[in-house]
C-alpha positions in Angstrom: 86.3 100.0 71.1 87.5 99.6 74.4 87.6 103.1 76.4 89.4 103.7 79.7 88.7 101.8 82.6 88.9 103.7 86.1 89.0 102.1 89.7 87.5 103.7 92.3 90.1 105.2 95.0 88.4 107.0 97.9 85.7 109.3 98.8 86.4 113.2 99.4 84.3 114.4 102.1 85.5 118.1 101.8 84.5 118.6 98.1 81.6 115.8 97.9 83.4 113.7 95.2 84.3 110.2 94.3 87.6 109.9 93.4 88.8 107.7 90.1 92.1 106.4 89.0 93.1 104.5 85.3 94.1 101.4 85.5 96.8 101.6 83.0 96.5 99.1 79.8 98.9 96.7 81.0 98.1 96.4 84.2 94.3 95.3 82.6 96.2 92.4 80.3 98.4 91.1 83.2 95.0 91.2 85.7 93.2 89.4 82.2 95.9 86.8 81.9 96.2 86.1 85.7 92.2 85.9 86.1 92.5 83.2 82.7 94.8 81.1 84.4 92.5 80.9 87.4 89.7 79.4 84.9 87.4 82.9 85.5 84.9 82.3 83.0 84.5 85.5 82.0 88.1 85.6 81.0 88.1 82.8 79.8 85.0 83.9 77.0 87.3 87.0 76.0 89.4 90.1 77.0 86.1 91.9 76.4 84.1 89.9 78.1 86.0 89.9 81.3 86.4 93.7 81.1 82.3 93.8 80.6 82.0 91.7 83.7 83.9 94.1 86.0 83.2 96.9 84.7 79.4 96.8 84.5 78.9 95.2 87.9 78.3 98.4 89.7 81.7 97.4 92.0 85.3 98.7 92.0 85.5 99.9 87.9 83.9 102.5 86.1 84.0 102.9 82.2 85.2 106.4 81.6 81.7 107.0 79.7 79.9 106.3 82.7 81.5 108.7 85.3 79.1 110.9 86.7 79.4 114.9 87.2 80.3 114.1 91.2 83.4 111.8 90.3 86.7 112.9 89.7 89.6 111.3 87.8 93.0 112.0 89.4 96.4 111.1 87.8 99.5 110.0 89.0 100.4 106.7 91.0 
């Protein structure tokens, strides 16, 4: 199972945290289908795979299982 996938917003230099946003399920099929008309590979392979790609390359996304005790989710828009 797929958990939630968060994309780094900014840094908070008063409180020492990272600050995380979700990327809404949606918004992850739409950026999927765009990135599969493109020819990505990785999309192309799978929704999965594409999601494994981003997610694991240390960039932008975070898993929510891997958020670390200095990262912060925050919701809204």
């Amino acid at each position: 199972m797929i958990t939630a996938i968060y994309r780094f917003e900014r840094f908070d230099p008063a409180t020492n945290t990272e600050l995380w946003r979700r990327i809404p399920r949606w918004k992850l099929r739409l950026m999927w289908l765009q990135a599969w008309l493109k020819r990505d590979k990785s999309a192309r392979i799978s929704y999965g795979a594409w999601l494994y790609a981003n997610a694991s390359g240390g960039g932008q996304w975070l898993a929510a299982d891997m958020l670390d005790w200095n990262q912060e989710v925050i919701d809204g828009r």
